[in-house]
VMD Tcl script that builds the backbone (N, CA, C; Angstrom):
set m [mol new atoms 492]
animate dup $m
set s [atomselect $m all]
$s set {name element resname resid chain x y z} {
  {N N UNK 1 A 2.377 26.975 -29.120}
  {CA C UNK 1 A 1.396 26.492 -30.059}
  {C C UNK 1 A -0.014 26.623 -29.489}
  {N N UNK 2 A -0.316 26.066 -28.072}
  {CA C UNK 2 A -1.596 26.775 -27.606}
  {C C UNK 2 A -1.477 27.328 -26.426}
  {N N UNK 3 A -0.784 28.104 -26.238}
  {CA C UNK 3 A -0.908 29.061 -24.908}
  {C C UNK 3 A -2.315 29.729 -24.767}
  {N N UNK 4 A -3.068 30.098 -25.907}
  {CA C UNK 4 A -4.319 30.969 -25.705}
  {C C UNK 4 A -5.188 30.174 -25.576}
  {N N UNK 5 A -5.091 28.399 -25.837}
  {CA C UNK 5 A -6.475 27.685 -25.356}
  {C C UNK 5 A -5.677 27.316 -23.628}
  {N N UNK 6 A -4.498 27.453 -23.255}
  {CA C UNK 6 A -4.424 26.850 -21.959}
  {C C UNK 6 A -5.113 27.206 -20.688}
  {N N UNK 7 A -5.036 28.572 -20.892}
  {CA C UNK 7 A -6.108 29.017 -19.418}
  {C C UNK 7 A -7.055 28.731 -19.300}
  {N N UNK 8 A -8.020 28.600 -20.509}
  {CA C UNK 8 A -9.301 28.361 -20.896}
  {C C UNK 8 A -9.975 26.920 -20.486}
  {N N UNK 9 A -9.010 25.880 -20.867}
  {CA C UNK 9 A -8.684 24.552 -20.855}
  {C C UNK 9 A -8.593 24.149 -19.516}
  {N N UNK 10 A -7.455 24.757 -19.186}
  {CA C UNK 10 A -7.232 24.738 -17.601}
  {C C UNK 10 A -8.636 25.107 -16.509}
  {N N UNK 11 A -8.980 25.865 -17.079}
  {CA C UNK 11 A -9.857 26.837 -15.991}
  {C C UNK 11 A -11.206 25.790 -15.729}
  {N N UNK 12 A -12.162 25.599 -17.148}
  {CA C UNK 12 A -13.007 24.600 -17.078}
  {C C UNK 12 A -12.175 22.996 -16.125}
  {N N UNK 13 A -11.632 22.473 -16.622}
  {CA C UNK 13 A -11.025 21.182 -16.331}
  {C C UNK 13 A -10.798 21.249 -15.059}
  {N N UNK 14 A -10.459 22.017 -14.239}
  {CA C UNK 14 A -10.175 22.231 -12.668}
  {C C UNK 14 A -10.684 22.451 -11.910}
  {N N UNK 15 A -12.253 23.604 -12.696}
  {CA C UNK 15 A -12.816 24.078 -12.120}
  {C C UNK 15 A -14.051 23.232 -11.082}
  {N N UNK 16 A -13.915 21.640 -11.369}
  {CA C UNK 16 A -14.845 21.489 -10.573}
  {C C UNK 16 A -13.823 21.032 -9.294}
  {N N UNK 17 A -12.690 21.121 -8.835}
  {CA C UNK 17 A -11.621 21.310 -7.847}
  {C C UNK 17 A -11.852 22.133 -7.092}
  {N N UNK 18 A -11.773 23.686 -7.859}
  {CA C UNK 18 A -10.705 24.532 -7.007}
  {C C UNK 18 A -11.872 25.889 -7.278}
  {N N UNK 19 A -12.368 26.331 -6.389}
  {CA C UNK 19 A -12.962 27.523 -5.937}
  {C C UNK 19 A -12.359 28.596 -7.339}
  {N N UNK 20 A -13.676 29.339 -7.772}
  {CA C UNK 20 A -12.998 30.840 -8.408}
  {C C UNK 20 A -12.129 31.505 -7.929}
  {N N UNK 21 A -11.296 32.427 -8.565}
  {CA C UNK 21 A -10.372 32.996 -8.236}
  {C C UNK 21 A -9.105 32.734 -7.546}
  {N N UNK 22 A -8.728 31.435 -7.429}
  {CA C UNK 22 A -7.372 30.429 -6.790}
  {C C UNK 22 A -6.358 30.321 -8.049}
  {N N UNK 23 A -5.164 30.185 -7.660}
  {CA C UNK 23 A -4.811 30.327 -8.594}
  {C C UNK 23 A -4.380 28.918 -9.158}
  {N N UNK 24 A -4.125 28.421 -11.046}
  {CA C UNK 24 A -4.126 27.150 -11.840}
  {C C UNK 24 A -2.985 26.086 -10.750}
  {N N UNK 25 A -3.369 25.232 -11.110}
  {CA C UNK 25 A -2.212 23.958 -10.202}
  {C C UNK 25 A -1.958 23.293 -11.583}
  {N N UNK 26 A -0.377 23.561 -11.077}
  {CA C UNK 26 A -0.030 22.667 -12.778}
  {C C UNK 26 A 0.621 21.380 -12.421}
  {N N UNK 27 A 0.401 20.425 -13.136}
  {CA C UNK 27 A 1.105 19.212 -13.436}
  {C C UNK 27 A 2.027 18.770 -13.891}
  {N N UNK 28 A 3.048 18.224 -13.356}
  {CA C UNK 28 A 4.400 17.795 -13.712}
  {C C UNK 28 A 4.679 17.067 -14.383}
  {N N UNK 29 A 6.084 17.014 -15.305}
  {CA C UNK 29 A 6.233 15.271 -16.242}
  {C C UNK 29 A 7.778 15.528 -15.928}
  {N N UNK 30 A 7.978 13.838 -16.657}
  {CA C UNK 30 A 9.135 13.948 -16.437}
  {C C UNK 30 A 9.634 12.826 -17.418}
  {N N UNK 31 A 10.521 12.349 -17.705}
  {CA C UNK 31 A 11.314 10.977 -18.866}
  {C C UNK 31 A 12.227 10.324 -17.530}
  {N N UNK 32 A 11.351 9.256 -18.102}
  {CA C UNK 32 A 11.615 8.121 -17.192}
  {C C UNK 32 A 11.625 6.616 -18.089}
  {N N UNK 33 A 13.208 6.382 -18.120}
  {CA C UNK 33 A 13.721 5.664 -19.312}
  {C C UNK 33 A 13.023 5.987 -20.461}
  {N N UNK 34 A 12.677 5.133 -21.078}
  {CA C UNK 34 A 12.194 5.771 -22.570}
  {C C UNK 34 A 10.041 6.081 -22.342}
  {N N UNK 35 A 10.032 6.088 -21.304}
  {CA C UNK 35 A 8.116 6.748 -21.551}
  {C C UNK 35 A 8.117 8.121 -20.875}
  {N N UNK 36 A 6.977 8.516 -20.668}
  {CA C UNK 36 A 7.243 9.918 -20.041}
  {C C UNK 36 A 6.032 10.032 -18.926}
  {N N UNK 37 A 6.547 10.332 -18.036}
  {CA C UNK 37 A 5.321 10.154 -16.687}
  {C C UNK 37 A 4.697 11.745 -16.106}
  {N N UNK 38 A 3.737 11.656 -15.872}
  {CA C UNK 38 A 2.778 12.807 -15.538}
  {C C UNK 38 A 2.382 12.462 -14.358}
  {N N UNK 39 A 2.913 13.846 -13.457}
  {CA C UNK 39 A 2.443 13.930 -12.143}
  {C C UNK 39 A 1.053 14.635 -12.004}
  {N N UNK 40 A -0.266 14.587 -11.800}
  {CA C UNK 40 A -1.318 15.381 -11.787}
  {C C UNK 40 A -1.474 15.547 -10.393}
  {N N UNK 41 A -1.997 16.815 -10.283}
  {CA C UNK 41 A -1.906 17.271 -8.712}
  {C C UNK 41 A -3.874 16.547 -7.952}
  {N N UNK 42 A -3.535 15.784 -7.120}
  {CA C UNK 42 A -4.627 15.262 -6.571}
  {C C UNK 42 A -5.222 16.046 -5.031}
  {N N UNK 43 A -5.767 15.977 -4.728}
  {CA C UNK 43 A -7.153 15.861 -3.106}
  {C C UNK 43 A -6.677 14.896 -2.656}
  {N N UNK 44 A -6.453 14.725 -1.207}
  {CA C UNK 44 A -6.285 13.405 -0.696}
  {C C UNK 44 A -7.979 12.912 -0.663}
  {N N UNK 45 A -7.360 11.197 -0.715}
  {CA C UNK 45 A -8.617 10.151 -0.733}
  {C C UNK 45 A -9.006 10.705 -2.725}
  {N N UNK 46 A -8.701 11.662 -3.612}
  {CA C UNK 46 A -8.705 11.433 -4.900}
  {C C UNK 46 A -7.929 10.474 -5.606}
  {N N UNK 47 A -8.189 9.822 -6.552}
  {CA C UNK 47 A -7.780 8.693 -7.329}
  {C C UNK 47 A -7.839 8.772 -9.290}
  {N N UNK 48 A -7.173 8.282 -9.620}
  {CA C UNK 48 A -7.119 8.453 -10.950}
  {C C UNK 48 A -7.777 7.240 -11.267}
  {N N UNK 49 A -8.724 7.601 -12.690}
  {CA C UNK 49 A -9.148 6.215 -12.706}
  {C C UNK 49 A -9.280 5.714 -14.816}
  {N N UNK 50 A -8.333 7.249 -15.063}
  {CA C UNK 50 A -8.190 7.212 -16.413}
  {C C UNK 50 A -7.253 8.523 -17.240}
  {N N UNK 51 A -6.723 8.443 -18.196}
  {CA C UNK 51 A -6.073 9.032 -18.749}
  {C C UNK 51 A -6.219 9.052 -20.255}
  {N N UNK 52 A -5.668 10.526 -20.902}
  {CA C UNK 52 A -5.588 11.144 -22.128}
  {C C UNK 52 A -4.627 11.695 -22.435}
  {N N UNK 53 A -4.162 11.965 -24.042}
  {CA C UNK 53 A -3.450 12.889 -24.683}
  {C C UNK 53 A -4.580 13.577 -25.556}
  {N N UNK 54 A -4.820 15.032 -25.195}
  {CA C UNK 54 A -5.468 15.622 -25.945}
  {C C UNK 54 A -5.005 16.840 -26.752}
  {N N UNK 55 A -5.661 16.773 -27.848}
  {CA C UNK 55 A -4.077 18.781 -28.459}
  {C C UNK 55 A -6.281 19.037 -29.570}
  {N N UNK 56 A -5.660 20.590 -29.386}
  {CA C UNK 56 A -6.437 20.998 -30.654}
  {C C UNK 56 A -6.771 20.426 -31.747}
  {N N UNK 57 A -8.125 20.577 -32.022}
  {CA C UNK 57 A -8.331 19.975 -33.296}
  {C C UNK 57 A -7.959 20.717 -34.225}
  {N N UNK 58 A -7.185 20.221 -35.656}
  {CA C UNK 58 A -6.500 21.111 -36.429}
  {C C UNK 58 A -7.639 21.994 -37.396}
  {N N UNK 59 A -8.752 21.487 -37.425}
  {CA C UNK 59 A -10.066 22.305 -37.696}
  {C C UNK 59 A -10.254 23.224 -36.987}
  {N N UNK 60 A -9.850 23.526 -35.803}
  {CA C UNK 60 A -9.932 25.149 -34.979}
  {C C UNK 60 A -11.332 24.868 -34.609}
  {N N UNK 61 A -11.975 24.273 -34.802}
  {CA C UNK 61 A -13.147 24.153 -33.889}
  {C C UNK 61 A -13.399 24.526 -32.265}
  {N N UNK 62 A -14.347 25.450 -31.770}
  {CA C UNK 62 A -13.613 26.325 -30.174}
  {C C UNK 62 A -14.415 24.910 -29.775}
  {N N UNK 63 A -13.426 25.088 -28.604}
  {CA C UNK 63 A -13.158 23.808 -27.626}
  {C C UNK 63 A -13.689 22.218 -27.981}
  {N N UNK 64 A -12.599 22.138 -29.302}
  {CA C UNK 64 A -12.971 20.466 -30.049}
  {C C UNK 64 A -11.479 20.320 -29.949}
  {N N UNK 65 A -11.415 19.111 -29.276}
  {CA C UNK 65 A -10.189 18.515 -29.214}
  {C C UNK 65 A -9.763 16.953 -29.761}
  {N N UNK 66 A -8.606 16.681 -30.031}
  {CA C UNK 66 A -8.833 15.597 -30.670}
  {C C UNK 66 A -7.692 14.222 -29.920}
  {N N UNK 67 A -8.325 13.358 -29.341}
  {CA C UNK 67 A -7.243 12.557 -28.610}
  {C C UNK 67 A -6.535 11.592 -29.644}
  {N N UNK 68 A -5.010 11.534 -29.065}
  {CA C UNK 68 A -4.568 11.212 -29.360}
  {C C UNK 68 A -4.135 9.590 -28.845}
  {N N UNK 69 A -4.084 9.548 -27.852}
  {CA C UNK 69 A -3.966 8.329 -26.630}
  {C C UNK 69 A -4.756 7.988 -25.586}
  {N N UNK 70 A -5.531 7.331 -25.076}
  {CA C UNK 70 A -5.931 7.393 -23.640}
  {C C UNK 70 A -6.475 5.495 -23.652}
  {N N UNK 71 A -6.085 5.624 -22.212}
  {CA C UNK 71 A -6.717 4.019 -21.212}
  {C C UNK 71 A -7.172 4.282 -20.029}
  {N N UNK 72 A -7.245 3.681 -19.181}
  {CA C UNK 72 A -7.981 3.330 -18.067}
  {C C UNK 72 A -7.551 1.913 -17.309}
  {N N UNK 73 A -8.101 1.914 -16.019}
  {CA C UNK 73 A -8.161 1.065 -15.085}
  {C C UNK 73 A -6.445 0.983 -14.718}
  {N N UNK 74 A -6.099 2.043 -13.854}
  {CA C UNK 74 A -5.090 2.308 -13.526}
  {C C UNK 74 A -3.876 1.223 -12.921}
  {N N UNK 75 A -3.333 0.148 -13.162}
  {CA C UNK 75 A -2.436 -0.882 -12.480}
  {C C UNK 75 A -1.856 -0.891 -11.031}
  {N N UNK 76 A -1.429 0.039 -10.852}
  {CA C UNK 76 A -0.656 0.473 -9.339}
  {C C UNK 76 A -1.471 1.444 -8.393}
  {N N UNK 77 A -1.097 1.475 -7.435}
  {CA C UNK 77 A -1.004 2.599 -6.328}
  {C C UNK 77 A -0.910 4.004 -6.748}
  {N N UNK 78 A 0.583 3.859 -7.712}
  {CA C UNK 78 A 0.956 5.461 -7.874}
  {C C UNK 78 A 0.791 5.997 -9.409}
  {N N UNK 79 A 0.102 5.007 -9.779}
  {CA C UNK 79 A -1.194 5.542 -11.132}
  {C C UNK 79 A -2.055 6.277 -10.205}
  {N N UNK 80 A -2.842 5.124 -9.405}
  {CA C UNK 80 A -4.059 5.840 -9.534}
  {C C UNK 80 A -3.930 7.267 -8.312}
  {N N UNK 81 A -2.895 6.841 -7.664}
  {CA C UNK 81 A -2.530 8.751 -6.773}
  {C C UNK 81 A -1.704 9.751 -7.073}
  {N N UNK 82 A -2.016 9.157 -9.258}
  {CA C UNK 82 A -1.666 10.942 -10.169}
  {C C UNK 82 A -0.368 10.644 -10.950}
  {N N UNK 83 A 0.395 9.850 -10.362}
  {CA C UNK 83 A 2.059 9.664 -11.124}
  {C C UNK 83 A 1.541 8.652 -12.035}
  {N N UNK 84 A 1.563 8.474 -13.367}
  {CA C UNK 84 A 1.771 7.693 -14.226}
  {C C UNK 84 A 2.004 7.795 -15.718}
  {N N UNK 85 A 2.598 6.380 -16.376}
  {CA C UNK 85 A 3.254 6.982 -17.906}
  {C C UNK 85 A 2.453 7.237 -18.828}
  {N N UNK 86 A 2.718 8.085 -19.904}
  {CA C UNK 86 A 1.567 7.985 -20.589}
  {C C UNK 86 A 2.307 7.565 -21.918}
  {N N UNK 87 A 1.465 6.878 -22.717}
  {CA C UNK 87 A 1.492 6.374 -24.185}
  {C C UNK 87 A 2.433 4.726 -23.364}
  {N N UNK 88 A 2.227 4.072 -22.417}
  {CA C UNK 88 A 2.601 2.880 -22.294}
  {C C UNK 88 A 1.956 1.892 -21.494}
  {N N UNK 89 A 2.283 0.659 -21.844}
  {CA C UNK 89 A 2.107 -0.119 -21.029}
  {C C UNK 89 A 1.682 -0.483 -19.407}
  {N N UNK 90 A 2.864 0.037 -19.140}
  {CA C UNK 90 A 3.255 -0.025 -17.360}
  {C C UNK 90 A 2.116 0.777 -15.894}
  {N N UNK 91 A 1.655 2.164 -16.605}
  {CA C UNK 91 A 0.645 2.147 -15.463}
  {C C UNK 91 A -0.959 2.024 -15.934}
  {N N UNK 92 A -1.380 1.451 -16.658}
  {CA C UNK 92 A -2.918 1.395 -17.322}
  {C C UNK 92 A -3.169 -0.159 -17.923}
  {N N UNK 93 A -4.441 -0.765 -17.330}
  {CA C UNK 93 A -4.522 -1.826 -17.841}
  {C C UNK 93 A -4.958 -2.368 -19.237}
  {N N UNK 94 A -5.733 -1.226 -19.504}
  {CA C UNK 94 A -6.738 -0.815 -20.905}
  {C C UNK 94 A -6.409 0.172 -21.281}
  {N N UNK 95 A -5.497 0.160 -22.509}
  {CA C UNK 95 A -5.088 1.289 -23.751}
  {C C UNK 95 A -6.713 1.439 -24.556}
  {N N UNK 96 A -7.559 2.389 -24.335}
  {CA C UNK 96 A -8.859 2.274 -25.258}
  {C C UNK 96 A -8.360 3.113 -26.815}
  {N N UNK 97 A -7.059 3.931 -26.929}
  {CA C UNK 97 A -6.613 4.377 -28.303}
  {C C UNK 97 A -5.391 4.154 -27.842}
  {N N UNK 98 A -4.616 3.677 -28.684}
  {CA C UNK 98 A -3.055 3.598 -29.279}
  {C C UNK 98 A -2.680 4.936 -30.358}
  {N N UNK 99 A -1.561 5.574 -29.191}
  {CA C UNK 99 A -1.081 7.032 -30.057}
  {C C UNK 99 A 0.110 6.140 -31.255}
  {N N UNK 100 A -0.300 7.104 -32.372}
  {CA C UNK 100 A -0.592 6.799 -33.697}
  {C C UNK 100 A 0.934 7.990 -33.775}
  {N N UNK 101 A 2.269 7.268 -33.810}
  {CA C UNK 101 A 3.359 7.629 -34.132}
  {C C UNK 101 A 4.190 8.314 -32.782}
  {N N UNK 102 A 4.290 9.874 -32.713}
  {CA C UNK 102 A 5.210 10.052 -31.486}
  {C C UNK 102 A 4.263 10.888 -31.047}
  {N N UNK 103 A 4.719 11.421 -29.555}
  {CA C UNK 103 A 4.200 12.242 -28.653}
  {C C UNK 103 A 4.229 13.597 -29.614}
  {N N UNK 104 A 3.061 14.913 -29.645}
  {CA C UNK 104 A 4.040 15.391 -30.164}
  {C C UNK 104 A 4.819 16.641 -28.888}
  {N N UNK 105 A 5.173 17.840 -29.425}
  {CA C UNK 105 A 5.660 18.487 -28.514}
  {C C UNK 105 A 5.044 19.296 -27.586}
  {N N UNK 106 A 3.661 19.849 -27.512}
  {CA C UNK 106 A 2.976 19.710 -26.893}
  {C C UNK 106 A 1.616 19.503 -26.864}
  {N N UNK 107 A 0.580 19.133 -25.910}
  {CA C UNK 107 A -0.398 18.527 -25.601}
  {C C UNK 107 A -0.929 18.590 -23.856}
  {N N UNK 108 A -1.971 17.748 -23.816}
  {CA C UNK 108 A -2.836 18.657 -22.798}
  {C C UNK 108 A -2.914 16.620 -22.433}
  {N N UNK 109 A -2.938 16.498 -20.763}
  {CA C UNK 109 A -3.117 15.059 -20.390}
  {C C UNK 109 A -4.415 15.186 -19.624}
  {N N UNK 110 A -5.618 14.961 -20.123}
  {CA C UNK 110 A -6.683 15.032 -19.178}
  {C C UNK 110 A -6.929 13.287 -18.836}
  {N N UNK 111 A -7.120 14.117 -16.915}
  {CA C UNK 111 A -7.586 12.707 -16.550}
  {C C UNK 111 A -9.512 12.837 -15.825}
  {N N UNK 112 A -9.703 11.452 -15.683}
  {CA C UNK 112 A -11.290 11.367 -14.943}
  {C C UNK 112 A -10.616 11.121 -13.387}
  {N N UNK 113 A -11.070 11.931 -12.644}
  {CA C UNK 113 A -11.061 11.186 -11.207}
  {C C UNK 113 A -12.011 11.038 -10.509}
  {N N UNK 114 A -11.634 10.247 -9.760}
  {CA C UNK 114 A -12.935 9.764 -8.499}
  {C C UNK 114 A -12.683 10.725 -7.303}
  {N N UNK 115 A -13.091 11.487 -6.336}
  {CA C UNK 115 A -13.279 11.949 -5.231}
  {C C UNK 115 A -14.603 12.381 -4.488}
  {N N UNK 116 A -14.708 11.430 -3.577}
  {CA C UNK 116 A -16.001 10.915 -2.243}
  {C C UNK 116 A -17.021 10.378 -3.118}
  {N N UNK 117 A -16.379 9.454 -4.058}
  {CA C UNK 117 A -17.795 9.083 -4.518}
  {C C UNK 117 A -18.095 9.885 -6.345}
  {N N UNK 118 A -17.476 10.963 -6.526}
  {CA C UNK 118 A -17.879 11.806 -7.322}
  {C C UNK 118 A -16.924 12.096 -8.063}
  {N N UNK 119 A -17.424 11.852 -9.644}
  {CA C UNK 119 A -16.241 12.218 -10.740}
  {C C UNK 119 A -15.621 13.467 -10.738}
  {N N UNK 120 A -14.616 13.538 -10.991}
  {CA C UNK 120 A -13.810 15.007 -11.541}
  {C C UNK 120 A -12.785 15.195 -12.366}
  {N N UNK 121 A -12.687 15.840 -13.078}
  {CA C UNK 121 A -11.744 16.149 -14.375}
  {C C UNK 121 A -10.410 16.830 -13.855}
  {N N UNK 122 A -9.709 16.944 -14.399}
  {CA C UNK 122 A -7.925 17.377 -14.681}
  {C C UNK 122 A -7.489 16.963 -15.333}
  {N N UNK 123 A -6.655 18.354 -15.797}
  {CA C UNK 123 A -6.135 18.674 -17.042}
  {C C UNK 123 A -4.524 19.053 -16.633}
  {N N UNK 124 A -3.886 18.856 -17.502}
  {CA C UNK 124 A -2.331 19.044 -17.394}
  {C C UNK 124 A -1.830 19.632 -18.540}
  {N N UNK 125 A -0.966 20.378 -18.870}
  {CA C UNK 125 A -0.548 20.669 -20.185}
  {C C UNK 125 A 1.135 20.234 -20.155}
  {N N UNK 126 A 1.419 19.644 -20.982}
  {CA C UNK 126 A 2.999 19.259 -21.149}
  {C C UNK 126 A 3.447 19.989 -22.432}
  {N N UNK 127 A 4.539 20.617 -22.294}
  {CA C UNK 127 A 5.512 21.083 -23.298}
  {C C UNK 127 A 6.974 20.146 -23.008}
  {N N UNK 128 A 7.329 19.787 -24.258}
  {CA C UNK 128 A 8.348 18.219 -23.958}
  {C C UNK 128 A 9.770 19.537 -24.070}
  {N N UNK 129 A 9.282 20.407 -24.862}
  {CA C UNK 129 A 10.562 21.125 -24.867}
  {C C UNK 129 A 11.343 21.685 -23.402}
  {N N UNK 130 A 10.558 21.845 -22.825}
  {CA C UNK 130 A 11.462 21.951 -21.097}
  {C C UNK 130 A 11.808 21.203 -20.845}
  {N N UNK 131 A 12.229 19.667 -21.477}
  {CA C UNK 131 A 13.081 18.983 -20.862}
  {C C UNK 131 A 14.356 18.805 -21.123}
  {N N UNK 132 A 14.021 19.589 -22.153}
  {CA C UNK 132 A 15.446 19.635 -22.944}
  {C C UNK 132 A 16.722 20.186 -22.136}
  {N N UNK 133 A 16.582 21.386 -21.223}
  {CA C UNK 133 A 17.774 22.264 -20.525}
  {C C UNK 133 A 16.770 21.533 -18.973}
  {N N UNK 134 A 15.870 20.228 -18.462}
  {CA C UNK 134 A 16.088 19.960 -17.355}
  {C C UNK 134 A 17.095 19.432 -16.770}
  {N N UNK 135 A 17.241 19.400 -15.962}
  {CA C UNK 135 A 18.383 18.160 -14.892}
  {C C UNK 135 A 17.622 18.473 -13.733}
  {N N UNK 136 A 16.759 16.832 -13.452}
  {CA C UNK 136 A 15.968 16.193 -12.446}
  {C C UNK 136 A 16.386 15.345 -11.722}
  {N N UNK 137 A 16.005 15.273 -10.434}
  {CA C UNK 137 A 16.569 14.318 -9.555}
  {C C UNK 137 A 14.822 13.626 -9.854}
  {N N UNK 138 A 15.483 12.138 -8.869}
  {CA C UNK 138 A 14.465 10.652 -8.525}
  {C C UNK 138 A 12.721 11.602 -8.347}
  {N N UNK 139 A 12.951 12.347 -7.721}
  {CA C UNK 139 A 11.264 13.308 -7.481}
  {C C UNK 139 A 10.838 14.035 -7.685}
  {N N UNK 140 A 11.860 14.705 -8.837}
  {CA C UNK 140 A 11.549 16.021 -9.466}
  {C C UNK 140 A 10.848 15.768 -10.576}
  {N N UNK 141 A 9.605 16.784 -10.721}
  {CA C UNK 141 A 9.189 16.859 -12.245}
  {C C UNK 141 A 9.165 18.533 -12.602}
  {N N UNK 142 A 9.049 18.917 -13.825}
  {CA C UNK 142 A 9.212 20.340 -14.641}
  {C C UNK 142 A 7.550 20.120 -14.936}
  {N N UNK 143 A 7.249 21.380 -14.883}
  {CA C UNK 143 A 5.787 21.773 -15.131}
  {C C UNK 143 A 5.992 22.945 -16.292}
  {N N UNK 144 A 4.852 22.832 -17.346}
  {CA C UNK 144 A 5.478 23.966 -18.274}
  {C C UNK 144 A 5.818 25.569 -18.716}
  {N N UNK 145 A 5.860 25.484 -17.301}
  {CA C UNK 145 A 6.263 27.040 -16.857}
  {C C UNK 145 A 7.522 27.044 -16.446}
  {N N UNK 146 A 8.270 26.042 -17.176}
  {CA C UNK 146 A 9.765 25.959 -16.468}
  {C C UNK 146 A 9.840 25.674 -15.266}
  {N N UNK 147 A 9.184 25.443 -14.261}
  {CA C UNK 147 A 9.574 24.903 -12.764}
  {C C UNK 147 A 9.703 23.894 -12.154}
  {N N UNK 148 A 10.843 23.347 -11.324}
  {CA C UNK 148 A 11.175 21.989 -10.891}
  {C C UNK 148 A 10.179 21.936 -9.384}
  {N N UNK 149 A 9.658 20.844 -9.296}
  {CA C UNK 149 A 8.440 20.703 -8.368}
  {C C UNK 149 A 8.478 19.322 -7.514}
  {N N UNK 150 A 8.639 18.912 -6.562}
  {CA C UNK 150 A 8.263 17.617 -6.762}
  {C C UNK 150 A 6.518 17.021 -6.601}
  {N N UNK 151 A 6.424 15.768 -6.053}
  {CA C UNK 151 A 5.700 15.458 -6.161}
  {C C UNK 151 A 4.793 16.015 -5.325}
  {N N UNK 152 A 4.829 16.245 -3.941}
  {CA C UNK 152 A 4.287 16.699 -2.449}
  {C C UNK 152 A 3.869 18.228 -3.207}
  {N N UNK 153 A 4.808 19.287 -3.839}
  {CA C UNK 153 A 4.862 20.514 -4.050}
  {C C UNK 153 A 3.701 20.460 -5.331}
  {N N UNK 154 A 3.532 19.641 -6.194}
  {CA C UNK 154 A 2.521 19.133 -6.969}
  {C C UNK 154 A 1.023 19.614 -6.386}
  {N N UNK 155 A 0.891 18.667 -5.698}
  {CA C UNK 155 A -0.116 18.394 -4.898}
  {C C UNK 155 A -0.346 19.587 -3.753}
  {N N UNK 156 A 0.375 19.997 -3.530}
  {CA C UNK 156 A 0.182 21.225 -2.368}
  {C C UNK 156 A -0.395 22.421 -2.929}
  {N N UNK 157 A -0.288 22.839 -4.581}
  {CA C UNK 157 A -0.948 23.881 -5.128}
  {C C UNK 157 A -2.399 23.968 -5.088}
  {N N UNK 158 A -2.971 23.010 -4.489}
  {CA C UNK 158 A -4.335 22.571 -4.816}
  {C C UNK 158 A -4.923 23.232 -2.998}
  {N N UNK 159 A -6.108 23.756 -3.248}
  {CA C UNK 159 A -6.295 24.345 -1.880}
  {C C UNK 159 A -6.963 23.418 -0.974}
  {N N UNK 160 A -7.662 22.390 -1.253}
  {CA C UNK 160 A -7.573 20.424 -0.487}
  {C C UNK 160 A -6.132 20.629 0.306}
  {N N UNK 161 A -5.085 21.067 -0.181}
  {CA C UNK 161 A -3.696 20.492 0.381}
  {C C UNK 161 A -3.153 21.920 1.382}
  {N N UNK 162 A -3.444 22.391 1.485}
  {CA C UNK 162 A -2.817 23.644 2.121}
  {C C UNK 162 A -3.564 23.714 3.604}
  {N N UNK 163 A -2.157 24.386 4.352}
  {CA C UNK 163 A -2.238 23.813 5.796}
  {C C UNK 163 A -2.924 25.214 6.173}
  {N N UNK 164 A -3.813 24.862 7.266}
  {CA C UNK 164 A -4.671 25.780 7.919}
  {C C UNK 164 A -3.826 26.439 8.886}
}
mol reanalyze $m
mol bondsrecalc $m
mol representation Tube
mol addrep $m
């Protein structure tokens, strides 16, 4: 449904991360009892300090998007270092929109982060349909390129994480 806004999406949203020409770091989810949790790949000492469901605006408007969900002020530890649910309760203290029926099948999770002081954006794209033929263990998440990842392998795509 939007493969041709994802690179695009991706590319801005990361780009204040990750040097030109590196290649995208994708973000993991996974179903975890009935919510669904998003691994976003972090910088060490980066922190999450808010979350979104964002999809195309059905007006086609270039790069107008329309949220569907998002809160802030992350509850835990492993909110704010990238793992947390989205459309619930459990890792966000402040729902600022309530998603308005179901997830749908896919969508884009942008978060705000903090690193040294200084905001930065990430973006995730989830397709729910790869979970359909997953089978995940306790640390595995699927990214929507079909690949089982865990959390460490998440985070290691990011060139912050890669060993000299």
């Amino acid at each position: 449904m939007f493969p041709a806004l994802l690179a695009g999406v991706a590319m801005v949203a990361l780009s204040s991360c990750i040097p030109p020409n590196v290649p995208i770091a994708y973000s993991g989810f996974r179903m975890e009892g009935a919510g669904l949790l998003v691994a976003m790949p972090l910088c060490p000492g980066e922190t999450v300090e808010s979350a979104e469901i964002v999809v195309p605006r059905k007006d086609k408007k270039e790069g107008s998007f329309e949220t569907l969900w998002s809160a802030r002020e992350p509850r835990t530890a492993e909110a704010r270092g990238g793992v947390f649910q989205v459309n619930g309760p459990d890792s966000f203290a402040t729902v600022t929109k309530e998603l308005s029926g179901t997830l749908p099948d896919e969508f884009y999770v942008d978060t705000r982060q903090v690193r040294d002081g200084k905001e930065v954006n990430g973006s995730g794209y989830v397709d729910l349909t790869e979970l359909d033929s997953a089978e995940l263990r306790d640390d595995e998440f699927i990214t929507h390129k079909d690949e089982v990842m865990t959390r460490t392998e998440i985070n290691a795509q990011l060139p912050c994480n890669k060993k000299k």
